[in-house]
N, C-alpha and C positions, 0 to 999 in steps of 0.2 A: 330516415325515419326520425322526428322529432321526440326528444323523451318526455317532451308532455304529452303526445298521444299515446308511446308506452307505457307512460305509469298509470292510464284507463286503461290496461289489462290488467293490473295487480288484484283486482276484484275476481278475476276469473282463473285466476292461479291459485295451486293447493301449498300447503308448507307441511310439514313435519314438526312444525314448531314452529313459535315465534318468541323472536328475542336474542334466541340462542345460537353462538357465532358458528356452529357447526352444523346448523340447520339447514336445509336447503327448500327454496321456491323454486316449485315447477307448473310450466305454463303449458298445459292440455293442448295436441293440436284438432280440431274440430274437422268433422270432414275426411279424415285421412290424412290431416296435416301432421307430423312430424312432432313433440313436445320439445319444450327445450328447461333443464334444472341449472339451476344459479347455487353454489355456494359460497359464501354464506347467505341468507336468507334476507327477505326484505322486512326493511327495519330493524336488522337486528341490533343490540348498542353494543354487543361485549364478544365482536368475531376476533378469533384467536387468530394474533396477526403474524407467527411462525407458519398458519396454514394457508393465506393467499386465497388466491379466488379460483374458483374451476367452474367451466361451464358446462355442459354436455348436450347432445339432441342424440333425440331415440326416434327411429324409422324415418332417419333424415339424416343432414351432415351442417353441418353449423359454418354458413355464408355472411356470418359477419359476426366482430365481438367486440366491443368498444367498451373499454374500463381507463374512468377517469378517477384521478386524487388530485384535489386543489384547479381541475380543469386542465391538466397535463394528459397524455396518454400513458397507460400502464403497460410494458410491458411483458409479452404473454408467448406461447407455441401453442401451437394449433397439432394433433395425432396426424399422424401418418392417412390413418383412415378418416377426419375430416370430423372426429364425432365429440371430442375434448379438447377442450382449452385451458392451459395452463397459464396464472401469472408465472412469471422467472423470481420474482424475488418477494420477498415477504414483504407485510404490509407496515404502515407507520403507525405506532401506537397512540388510540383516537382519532385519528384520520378519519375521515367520511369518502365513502369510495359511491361512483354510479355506475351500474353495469346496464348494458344494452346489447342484445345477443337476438341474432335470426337465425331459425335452421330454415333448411328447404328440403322438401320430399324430394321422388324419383319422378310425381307428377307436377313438377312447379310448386307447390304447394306451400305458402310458409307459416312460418309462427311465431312470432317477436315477443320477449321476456324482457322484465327489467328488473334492477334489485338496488334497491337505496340503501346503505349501512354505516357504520360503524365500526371500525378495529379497537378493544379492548385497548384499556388507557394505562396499564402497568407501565410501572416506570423502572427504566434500567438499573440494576445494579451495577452495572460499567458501564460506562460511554469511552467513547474514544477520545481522548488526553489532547492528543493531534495526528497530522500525519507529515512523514518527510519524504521528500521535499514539499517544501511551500508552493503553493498556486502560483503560476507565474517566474519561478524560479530556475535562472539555468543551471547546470550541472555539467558535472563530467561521465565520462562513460566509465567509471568503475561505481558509479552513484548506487545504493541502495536504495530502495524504498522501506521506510518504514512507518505499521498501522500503532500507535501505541494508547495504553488503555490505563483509566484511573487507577483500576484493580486488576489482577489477574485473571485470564479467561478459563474459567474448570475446563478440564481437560474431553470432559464429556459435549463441550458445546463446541471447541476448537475444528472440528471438521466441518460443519454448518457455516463459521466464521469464515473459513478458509475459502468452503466456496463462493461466499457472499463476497471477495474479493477479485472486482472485475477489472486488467488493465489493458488498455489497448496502447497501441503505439504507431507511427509510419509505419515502422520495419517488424514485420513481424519477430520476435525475440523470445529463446526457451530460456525460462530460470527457476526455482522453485523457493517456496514460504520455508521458512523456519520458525519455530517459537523459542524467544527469548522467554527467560525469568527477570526478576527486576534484576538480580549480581551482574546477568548476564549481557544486560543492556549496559548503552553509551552513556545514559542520562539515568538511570537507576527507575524507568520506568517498564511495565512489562508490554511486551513488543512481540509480533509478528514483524519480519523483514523477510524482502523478496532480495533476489540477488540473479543476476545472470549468469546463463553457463558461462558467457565469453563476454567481455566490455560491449556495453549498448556501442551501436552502431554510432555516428556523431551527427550530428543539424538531424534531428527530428524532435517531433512532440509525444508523448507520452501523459496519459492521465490514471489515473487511480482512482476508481470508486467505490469504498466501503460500504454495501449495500446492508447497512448494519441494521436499520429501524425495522424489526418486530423477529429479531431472531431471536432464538429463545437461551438466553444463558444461564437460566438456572428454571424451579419449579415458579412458576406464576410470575417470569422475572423475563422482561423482554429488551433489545437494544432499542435506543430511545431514538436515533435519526439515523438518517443516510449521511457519509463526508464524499465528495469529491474534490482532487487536487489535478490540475493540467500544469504542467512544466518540460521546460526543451532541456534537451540533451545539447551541450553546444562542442567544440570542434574538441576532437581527442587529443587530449592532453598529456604527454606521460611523461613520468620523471625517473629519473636511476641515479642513485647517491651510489658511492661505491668506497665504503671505509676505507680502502689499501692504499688508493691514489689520492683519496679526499678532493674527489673531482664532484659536480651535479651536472647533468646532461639535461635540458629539457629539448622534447618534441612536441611541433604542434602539426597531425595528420601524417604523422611518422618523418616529419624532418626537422633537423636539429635547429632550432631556432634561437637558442642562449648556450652557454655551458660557463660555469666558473668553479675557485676554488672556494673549498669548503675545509671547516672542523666540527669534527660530529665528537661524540662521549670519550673522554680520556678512561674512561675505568678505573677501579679502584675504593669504589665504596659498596662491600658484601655487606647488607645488613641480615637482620635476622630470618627473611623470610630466605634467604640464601639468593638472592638476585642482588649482582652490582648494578645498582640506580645510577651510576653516572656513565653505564653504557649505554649507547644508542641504539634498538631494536632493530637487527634484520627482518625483513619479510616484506609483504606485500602492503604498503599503506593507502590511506584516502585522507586527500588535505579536509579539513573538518569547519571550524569555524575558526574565525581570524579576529585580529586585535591590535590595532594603530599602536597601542602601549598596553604590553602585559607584563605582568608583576609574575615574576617568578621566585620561587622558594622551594627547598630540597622537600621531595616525601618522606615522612616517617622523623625529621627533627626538628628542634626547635632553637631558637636564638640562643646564643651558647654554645648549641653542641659543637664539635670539631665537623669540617664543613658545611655549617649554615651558610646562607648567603640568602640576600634579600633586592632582588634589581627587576626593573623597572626595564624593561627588552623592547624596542620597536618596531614596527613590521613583522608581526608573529604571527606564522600562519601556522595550526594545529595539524599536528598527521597521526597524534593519537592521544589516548586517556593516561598516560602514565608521564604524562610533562615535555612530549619533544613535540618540537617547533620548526620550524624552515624561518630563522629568521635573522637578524642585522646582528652583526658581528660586534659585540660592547670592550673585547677586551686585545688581549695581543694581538697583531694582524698577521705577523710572521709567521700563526699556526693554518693562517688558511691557504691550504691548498698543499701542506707537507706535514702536518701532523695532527693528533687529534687533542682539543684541548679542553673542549665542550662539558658541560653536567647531564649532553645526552641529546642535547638540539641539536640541529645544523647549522652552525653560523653558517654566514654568510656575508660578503661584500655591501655594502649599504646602498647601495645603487641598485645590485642585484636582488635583494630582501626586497624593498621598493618596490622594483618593478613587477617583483612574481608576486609582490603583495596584490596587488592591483590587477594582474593578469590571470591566475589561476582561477578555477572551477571549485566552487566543495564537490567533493568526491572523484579529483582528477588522483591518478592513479602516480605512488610514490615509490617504486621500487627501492631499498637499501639491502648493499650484500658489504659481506666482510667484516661482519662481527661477531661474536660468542654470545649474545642475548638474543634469542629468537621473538619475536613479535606475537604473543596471544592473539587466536581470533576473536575473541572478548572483551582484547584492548581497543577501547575506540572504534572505527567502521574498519577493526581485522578481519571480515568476513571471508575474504579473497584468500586467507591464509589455508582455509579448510577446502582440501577436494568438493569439485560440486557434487560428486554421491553418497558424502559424510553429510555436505549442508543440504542433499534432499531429506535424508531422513528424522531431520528436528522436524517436519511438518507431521501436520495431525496427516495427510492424505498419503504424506511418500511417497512423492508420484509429483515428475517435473509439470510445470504448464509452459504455454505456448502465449502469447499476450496476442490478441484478437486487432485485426486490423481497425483504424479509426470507422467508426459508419455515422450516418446522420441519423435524427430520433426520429420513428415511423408517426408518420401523420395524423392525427387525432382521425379516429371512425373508421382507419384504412382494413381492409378485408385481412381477415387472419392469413391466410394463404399468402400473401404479398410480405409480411415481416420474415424478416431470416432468422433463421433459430437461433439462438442465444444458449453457449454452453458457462453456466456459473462456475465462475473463478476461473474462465483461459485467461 
């Protein structure tokens, strides 16, 4: 059906109103044919774009539904019983949508509707900041996702948000959202982050799409676009530092592929918040962002004080927010691999920094045991530190997801019946 001979039926359709984005057009069927209602209504300029489109047929069942934005396919689920059509996600704020819908009677009979519009033009008080990982980017399998926002998301819209976040992957994978605060985030920005029960599986793809434009986060206040991010998961990475012996073991696919001597934190400096900074944190880490040459300097003093120091470190790869590093060894060499001499990094061998410079994953998994400063899950990507049924319930839903297998996008005009259902936010 061409939709320029559907929009010569709009003349013989009734409305409820015109204009208004919660109005609905409905097209009579003649005959004993079947009617079919479109909401929002035709023409209208100010459809509330948290409410999406719905189609329905009465004394009939709805044999085709085609909803375009920008000339894309939108999509939609089709009732059990054949008689509703639902979009999945909300609409983009301004956005012009075209709707073309056919029911069919018990007797052949049909009746074709269409509805030209508009989604209301409110402009977001949040957008989303970014998200991590980048497009295109590999990772390791302890990798989080994270969606983050200019401003904080009310806690009243955080479930709508939640489910507007859709990721598929190869393998299918359960893990669950949390909501950070800005304290609580790596970068001091406020965050939703996904995490898995168990490290992502390794060589697949994964994508993230924040189906953010037209959710409603506050009164007359709507998300302003959609973000999508596709990025691979590449070969499991894992590392174990072990204070006692000041040994680093790396595995790539669970076999040992390097090991050398290390010096992690000598201890010794309790400041006031009562945590010694020059011990190196047990617990579970994620390598983070890296640095050819980082300048390092103690937290909490300044030039002066007793233990300042001010150096210039190379090969510094990050495993968390409180200044420790996997990186090249600048001072005595006699403490690697028999004692600890560090302000809380890992040295390391200058060959060996080097190469895990250049080898590792952000988010390849860091295990260190054997020290008396445990590792915050708030330091850095500590995520991994909190059981996964403590980090279910920071989400607005409390309640694990499952990440939906890759699919291809349904065909522009394709029969509702033919699209697979889409559950928001697996």
């Amino acid at each position: 059906m061409a939709l320029g001979l559907a929009l010569g039926l709009v003349s013989a359709c009734s409305s409820n109103g015109t204009g208004g984005g919660d109005k609905t057009t409905t097209q009579e069927g003649k005959d004993g044919a079947p009617s079919v209602s479109i909401t929002p209504s035709n023409l209208a300029k100010n459809a509330e774009p948290d409410k999406g489109v719905t189609v329905t047929a009465a004394g009939g069942t709805l044999s085709r539904v085609t909803v375009t934005y920008k000339g894309r396919p939108v999509p939609g689920a089709l009732s059990d019983d054949k008689t509703t059509w639902r979009s999945t996600w909300t609409l983009t704020p301004g956005g012009r949508y075209q709707v073309a819908a056919t029911a069919t009677g018990a007797k052949g009979k049909t009746t074709d509707a269409t509805s030209s519009f508009q989604a209301d033009k409110h402009v977001a008080a949040t957008t989303i900041s970014q998200v991590i990982p980048a497009t295109g980017e590999k990772v390791g399998v302890g990798m989080p996702i994270l969606v983050q926002f200019s401003k904080a998301v009310p806690v009243k819209a955080r479930p709508a948000v939640e489910k507007a976040l859709e990721i598929t992957s190869t393998h299918p994978t359960e893990g669950a959202w949390r909501w950070l605060s800005a304290g609580e985030s790596f970068n001091g920005l406020p965050s939703v982050a996904f995490r898995p029960r168990k490290p992502w599986k390794a060589n697949q793809k994964v994508t993230i799409t924040a189906h953010y434009a037209g959710l409603r986060i506050g009164d007359a206040v709507f998300g302003d676009k959609d973000v999508k991010h596709t990025f691979t998961i590449g070969d499991a990475h894992t590392i174990t530092v072990n204070a006692k012996t000041d040994k680093l073991v790396v595995r790539k696919n669970g076999k040992v592929v390097r090991s050398w001597g290390v010096s992690l934190g000598s201890g010794g400096d309790v400041q006031a918040d009562g945590v010694d900074h020059l011990l190196t944190t047990s617990g579970v880490h994620l390598t983070m962002n890296k640095s050819r040459l980082e300048r390092m300097r103690p937290p909490g003093k300044k030039e002066g004080d007793p233990g300042w120091y001010d150096e210039k470190v190379p090969w510094a790869y990050r495993i968390s927010n409180s200044g420790e590093y996997i990186h090249q060894n600048m001072d005595d060499p006699s403490c690697l691999g028999n004692r600890n001499c560090s302000h809380g990094c890992v040295r390391s061998p200058a060959g060996d920094a080097q190469w895990f410079f250049g080898w590792a994953y952000p988010g390849d998994i860091v295990t260190i045991t054997g020290t008396k400063r445990k590792l915050a899950w708030t330091n850095g990507w500590g995520y991994w530190q909190l059981p996964f049924g403590t980090w279910t319930q920071g989400g607005a839903l409390k309640k694990p997801v499952t990440t939906a297998p890759h699919t291809a996008a349904p065909a522009a005009g394709a029969s509702p019946t033919a699209s697979p259902p889409v559950t928001p936010g697996a």
